[in-house]
Structure formats: C-alpha cells, structure tokens
NUMILO-202892 format. One record per residue (C-alpha): residue number from 1; x, y, z. Coordinates in steps of 0.25 Angstrom, whole numbers, plus 5000, padded with zeros to 4 digits. Each point is the difference from the previous one (the first is absolute). Example, Ala and Ser with C-alpha at 12.3 -4.5 7.8 and 13.67 -1.06 7.14 Angstrom:
REM NUMILO-202892
- 1	5049	4982	5031
- 2	5006	5014	4998
***
This chain:
REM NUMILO-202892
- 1	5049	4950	4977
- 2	4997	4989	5009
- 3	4993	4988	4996
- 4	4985	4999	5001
- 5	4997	4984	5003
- 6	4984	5001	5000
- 7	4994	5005	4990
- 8	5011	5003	4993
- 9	4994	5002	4986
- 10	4995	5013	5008
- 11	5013	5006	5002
- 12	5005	5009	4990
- 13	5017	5000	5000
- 14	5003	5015	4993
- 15	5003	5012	5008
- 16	4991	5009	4993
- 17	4987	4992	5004
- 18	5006	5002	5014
- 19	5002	5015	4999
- 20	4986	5001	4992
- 21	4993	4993	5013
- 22	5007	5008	5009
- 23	4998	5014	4992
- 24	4985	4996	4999
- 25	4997	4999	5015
- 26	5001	5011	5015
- 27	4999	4990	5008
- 28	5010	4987	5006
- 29	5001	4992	5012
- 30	5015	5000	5008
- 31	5001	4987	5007
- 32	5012	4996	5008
- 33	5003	4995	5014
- 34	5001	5007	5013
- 35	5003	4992	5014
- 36	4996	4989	4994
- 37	4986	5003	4996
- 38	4996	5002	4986
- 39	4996	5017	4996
- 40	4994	5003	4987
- 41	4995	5016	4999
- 42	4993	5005	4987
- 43	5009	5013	4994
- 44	5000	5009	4990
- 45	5011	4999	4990
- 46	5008	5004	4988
- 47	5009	4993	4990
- 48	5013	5007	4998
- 49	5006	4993	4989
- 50	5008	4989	5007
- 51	4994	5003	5015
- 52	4986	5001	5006
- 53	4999	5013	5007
- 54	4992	4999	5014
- 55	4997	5009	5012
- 56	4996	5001	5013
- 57	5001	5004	5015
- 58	5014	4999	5008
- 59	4992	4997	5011
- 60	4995	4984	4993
- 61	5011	4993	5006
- 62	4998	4988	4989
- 63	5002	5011	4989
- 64	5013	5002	5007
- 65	5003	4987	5003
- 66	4997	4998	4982
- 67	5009	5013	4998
- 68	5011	4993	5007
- 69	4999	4989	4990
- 70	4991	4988	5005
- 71	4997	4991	4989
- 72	4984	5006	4994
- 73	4991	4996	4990
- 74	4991	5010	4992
- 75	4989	4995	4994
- 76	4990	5008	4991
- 77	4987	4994	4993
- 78	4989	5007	4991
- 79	4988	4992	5000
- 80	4995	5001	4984
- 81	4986	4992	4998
- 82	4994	4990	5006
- 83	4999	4987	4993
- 84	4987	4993	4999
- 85	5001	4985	4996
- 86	4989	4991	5001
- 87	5005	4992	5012
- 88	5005	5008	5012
- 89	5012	4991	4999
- 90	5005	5006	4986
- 91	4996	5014	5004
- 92	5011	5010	5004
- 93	5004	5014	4997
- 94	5008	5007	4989
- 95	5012	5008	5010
- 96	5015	5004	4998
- 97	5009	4999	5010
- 98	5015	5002	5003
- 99	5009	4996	5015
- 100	5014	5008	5002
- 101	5009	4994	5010
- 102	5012	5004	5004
- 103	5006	5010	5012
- 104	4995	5014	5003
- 105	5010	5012	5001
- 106	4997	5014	5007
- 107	5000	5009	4989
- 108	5011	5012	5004
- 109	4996	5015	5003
- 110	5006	5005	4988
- 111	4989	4992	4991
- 112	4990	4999	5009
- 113	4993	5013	4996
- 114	5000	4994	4986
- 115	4996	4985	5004
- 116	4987	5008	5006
- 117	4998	5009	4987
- 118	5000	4989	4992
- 119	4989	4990	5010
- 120	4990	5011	4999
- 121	5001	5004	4985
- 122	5000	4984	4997
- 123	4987	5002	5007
- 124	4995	5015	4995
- 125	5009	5003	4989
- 126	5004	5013	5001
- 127	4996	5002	5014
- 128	5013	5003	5007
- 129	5002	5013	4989
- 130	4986	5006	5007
- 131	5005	5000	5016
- 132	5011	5004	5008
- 133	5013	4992	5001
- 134	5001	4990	5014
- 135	5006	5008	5010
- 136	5012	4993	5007
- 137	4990	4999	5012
- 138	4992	4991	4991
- 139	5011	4993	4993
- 140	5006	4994	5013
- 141	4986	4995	5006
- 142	4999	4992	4985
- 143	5007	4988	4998
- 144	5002	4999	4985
- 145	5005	4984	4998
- 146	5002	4992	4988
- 147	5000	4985	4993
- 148	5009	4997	4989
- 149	4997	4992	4988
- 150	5007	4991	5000
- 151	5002	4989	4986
- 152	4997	4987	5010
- 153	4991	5008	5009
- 154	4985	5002	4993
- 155	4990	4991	4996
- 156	4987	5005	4992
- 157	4987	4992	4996
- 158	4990	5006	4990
- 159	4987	4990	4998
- 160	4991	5009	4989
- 161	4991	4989	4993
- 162	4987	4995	4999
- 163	4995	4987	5009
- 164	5001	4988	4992
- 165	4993	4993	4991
- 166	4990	4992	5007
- 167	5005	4983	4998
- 168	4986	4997	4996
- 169	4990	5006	4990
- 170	4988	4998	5009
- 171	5007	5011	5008
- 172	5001	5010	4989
- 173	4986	5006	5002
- 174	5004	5007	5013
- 175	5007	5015	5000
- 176	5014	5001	5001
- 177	5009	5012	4999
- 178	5008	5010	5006
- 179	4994	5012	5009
- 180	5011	5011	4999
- 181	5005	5006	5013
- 182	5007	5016	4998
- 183	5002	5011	5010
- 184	4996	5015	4998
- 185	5004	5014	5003
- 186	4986	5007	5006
- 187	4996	5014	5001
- 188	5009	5008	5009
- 189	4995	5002	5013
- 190	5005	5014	5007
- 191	5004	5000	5015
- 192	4990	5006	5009
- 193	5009	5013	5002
- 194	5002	5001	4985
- 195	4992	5012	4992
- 196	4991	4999	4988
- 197	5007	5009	4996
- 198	5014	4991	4999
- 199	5003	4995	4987
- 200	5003	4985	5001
- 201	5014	4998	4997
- 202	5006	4996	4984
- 203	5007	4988	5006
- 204	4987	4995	5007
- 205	4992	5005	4987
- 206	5009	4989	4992
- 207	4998	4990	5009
- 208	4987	4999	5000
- 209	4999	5001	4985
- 210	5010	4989	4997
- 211	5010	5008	4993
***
C-alpha cells in the first residue's frame, strides 16, 4: 500500500477494507496519459481476486494504449452521507475510496469469455447463465483488459464519522449530524418491444430485491 500523507488518519492499511470498497462499487475512473495530455473515462468494473477486470472497444485507441501497459490509475468512490457541521468550514461527507496504480495487460482470448462472464454477473449476478455465450464476432470487437493489485500499489480512505464537536458551548444549540446518502435498485422498466406477457428475468428479480 502506498503512503497517504494528507489526511492520513483516513487511510485504512489492510487489504480487506480494499477489496471491501472495491466489491461495494460498479463504477471507477481509469486515468492515464496519452500524447501528452491527461485521459480519465468512467468504466464499469469487476475485482477478480488480484486484478480489476475492465472492457471496452478495440476501436478506443487509449484503452489500447493502457492494454499495452501505460502506467493508469483507478480510482472508485462511494459517497455515504453528508456531514452537516455548524460551520461550512467543519462540514464534509462520509465516503470510501480506494486508487489502484499499476500497468494494464490485454487479457488473452482464452479468458477473455470468462473476464466478460465474470463483469456482468459482478453487476447482475447470475445474469450471464440467462443469455447466450459471446460469439467470436463479439469476443474480438471487446477488449477485455486488467490491472493488477499490486501490495505498493493501492491507497484507500474511509471517513464515516460525525462533524465535530462545536469548540464552544454557545455553538451547541444549532443541528448537526449526518444525512445518509445510499443508492437503490428501482422497478424494472421493460423495453419498448418487450410483451407483458415476458416474465422479468430471476437475475434482474434479485437485483432489484437486494438478494
């Protein structure tokens, strides 16, 4: 694990609380550097033990300029509460947050099928046992890529607190707390060409009951 120097009593030094962030999230930022010029692109992801599974296009030349192993970072944050202190300077947010460096690697043809399986049941569990397997025509159109976990290469931050205690007591009068932040699985909404007679899969069923 790298060294946090601000805020250091944030950071959290055992992988589990990284794998617990990274399991807990769907969502991370790649970041790298191509011709010069910074490029950071949202991705769905999956944690594969030791590696972060990623996909995309083999038409993204930056994805292929990461798969050819230019140094990336990955960071994921979940938002928890926000923290209402009683001066805007000692309000903040409750959040988790984790950054992987390391190099990229394209992931081979042989485990590519499984690299994908494994991004859209961390996502839907379940899901890939309800379709079709990719066919070879989509298998080479994705790149599948991944970033190892590395012991020197991870931070992670966890602030989940309340504000502080006001310095003064003439302060103690006014509210202070935390306003809890979580996201939820809605109703299922069919597409247009889909029948009411179609019953909503088991995997999406799950989903949206949190089980």
């Amino acid at each position: 694990m790298k060294q946090i120097r601000r805020e250091n009593h944030l950071a959290r030094t055992d992988r589990a609380a990284l794998d617990s962030v990274l399991d807990a999230a769907a969502v991370g930022t790649l970041a790298t550097v191509v011709d010069g010029l910074p490029w950071a692109v949202p991705m769905l992801y999956a944690r594969d033990g030791d590696r972060i599974l990623l996909h995309g296009s083999t038409g993204a030349g930056a994805l292929r300029h990461v798969a050819a192993g230019a140094p990336a970072a990955f960071c994921v944050t979940l938002l928890d509460g926000m923290v209402v202190a009683d001066t805007l300077f000692e309000s903040t947010a409750n959040y988790r947050s984790a950054v992987v460096r390391g190099n990229l690697t394209a992931i081979d043809a042989g485990d590519a099928a499984y690299a994908l399986d494994l991004l859209s049941d961390s996502l839907i569990p379940g899901r890939s046992s309800e379709v079709r397997s990719s066919t070879k025509k989509e298998l080479a159109a994705t790149l599948a890529i991944a970033l190892p976990i590395e012991p020197e290469g991870w931070t992670v931050k966890i602030r989940d607190a309340p504000p502080p205690r006001p310095e003064t007591n003439a302060d103690l009068g006014s509210w202070a707390g935390v306003v809890p932040l979580r996201t939820v699985a809605g109703d299922p909404v069919p597409a247009p060409w889909v029948g009411a007679d179609v019953d909503v899969p088991e995997s999406v069923l799950r989903l949206v009951k949190g089980t």
